[in-house]
N, C-alpha and C positions, 0 to 999 in steps of 0.2 A: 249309104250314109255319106254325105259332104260334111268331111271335115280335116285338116289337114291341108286344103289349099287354100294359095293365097287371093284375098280379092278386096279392089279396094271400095270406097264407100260412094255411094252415089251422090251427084249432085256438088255441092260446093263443100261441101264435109271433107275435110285433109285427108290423107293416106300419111300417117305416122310410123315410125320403125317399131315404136309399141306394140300396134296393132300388129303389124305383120308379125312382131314375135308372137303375139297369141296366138294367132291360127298357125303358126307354126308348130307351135308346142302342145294344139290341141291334137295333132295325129300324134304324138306320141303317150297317149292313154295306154295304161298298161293291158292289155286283150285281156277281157274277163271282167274287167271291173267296174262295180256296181255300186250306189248311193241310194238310198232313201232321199226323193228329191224337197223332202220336207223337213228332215234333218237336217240337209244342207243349206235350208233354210234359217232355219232356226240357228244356227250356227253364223252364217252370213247376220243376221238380226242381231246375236252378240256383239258381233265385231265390226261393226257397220261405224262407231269412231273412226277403226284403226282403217277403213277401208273410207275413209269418205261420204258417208253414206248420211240421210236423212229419213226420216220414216214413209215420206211419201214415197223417197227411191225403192222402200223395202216395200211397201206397197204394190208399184208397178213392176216389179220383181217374184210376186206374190202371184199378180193377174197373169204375168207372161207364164210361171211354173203352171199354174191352173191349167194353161193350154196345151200342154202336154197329156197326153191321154194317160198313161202308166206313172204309178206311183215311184217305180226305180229311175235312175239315169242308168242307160247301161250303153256301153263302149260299142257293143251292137248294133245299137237301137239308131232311128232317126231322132236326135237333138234339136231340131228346126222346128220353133213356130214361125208362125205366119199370121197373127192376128192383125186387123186393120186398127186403126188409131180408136174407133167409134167404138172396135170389140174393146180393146184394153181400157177405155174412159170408163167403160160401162163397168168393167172387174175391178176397175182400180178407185173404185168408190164418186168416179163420177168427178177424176182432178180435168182442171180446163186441158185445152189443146197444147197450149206452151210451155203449160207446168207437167207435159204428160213428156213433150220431145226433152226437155232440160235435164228429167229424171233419168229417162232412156240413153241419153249422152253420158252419167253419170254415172251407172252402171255399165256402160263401155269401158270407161275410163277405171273402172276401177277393175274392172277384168273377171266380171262377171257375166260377162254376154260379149260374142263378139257379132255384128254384122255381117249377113251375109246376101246384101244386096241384089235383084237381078238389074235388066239391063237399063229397065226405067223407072227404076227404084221401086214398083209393086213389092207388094208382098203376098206370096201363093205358093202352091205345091203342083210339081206335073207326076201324074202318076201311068205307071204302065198298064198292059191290058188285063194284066190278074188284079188291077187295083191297087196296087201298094204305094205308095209314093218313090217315085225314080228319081225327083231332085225336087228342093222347096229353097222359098228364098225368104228373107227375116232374121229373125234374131236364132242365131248356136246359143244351146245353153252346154256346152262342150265343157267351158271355162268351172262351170262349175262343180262336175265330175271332176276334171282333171286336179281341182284343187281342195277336192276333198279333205283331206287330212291337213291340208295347208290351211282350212279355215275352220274345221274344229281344235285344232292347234290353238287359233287366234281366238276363238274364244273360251277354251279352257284359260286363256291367259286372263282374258276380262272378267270374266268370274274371280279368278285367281285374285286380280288389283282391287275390284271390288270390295271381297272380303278384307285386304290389307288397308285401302282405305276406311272403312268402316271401323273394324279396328284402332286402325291410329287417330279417328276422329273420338272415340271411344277415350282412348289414352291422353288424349289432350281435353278434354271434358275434363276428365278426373283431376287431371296436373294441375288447370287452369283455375280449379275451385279448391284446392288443395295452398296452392299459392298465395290466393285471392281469400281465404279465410285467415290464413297465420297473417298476413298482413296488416287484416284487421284486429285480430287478436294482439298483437302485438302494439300496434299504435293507439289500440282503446285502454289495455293495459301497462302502458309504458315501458314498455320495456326496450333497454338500451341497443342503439342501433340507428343504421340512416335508413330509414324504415319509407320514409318520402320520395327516398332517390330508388327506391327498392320497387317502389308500386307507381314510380312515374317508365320504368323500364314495362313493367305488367303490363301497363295499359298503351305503353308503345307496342308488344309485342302482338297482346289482342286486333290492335287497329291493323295490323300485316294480314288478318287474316282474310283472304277472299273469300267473296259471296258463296263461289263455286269451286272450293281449293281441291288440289292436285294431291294425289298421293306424297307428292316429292312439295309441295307445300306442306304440307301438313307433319311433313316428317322435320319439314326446316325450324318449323317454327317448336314443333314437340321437344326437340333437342336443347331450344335457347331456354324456353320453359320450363324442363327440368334441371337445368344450370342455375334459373334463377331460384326454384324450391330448392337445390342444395342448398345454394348461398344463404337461403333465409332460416333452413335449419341448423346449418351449424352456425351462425349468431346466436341464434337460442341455444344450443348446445354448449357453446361457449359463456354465453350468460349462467346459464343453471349450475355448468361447475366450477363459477365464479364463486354462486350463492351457497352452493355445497362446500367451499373450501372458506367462505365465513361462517358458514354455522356451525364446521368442523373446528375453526380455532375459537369464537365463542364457549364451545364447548368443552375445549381443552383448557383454556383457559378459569374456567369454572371450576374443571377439577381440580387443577393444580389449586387453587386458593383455599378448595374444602381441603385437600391434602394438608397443609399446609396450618390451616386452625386443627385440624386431630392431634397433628405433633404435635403443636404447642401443650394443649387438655394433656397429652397423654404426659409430657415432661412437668410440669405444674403440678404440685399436688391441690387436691379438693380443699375447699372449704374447712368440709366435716373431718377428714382425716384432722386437719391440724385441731380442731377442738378438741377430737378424741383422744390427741395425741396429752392434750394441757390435761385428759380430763385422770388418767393412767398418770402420770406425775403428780395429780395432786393427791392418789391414793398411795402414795408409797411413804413408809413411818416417816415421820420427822424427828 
């Protein structure tokens, strides 16, 4: 297996310190270790933002794993294809020639394949006399073993922000019509407040929102959001136990006045007493 030494790229293609770090770091795979070279796919497919990546890259990334014979990568094993551009058009759904090298540079660059060039830049394998392949020259898929854990790591993460986006697009839904109804509640109902200046902020804050917003959008704008629904419940709060502390002194008020006629009745005498009172005098002898 060629892995572990350095070589640089054929033709007018740079030799970068990048590069050399990868095939340097590709001989130190830990002995023994193995991958599912299609869960490391699938993984690489997550996190194909955080890597640079496009789907046609994930594509021609897709055709080069196909050409590997064994479904593991294994530290063992020969990691060298050698497919010609014609084989990988044909796997990779048939993208042109330029859009096939642009991909393949992009998957260098992101440190999923390194090059591994012969001397007039073919791509082949020489094999010895029991058949086995003695050296091949093409694309190491070395990079991808070696970064195993490093890129289901990355895409546990993107899953991870996924749901946190989703979510806080969830939360700002609710805030936003939450907002957006007391608003109108309030200015259809009159109720006291700068209710104009209130829903010219709402509709500044809506217009901030991008097409395609970012978690960290989405969180900037949720925050102002729910600032502005405080602000507009406690107006109403403060309105209602405006109107509870008038209907409370109406009401105290009311009593104190019935209080106030009972005394009198009860100091007063009746009517009828005083008749009965004339009618007892008039029966007593003369």
């Amino acid at each position: 297996m060629q892995i572990g030494s350095v070589t640089t790229p054929f033709g007018r293609r740079p030799a970068t310190l990048a590069l050399v770090k990868r095939q340097i770091e590709t001989s130190k795979i830990k002995p023994g270790k193995t991958a599912d070279k299609w869960k490391v796919f699938r993984d690489a497919s997550e996190a194909r933002e955080l890597l640079g990546l496009q789907d046609r890259s994930l594509a021609v990334l897709d055709a080069l794993l196909s050409f590997h014979p064994d479904t593991e990568l294994r530290q063992d094993a020969q990691l060298i294809v050698f497919p010609s551009n014609t084989q990988l058009t044909l796997r990779a759904h048939g993208i042109a020639g330029a859009t096939l090298r642009r991909h393949l540079a992009l998957l260098v660059e992101a440190g999923l394949i390194v090059r591994k060039d012969s001397a007039n830049g073919k791509r082949y394998a020489r094999k010895d006399k029991a058949g086995a392949i003695d050296s091949a020259f093409g694309f190491d898929l070395s990079p991808l073993l070696m970064r195993t854990d490093e890129l289901a790591m990355m895409a546990q993460q993107v899953v991870a922000d996924r749901f946190a986006l989703r979510r806080a697009k969830e939360n700002l839904t609710i805030c936003r019509r939450d907002v957006r109804k007391l608003i109108s509640a309030a200015i259809e109902e009159g109720a006291s407040g700068n209710w104009e200046n209130i829903e010219a902020m709402y509709v500044g804050l809506v217009g901030r929102i991008p097409r395609a917003p970012t978690l960290s959008d989405v969180n900037s704008i949720l925050d102002e959001m729910e600032l502005l629904l405080q602000e507009a419940v406690n107006i109403l709060e403060v309105q209602q136990k405006d109107e509870n502390n008038s209907t409370n002194g109406d009401q105290s008020e009311r009593h104190i006045q019935n209080s106030n006629t009972e005394s009198i009745n009860e100091l007063e005498p009746s009517s009828e007493n005083e008749q009965g009172a004339k009618a007892v005098d008039d029966d007593r002898p003369k």
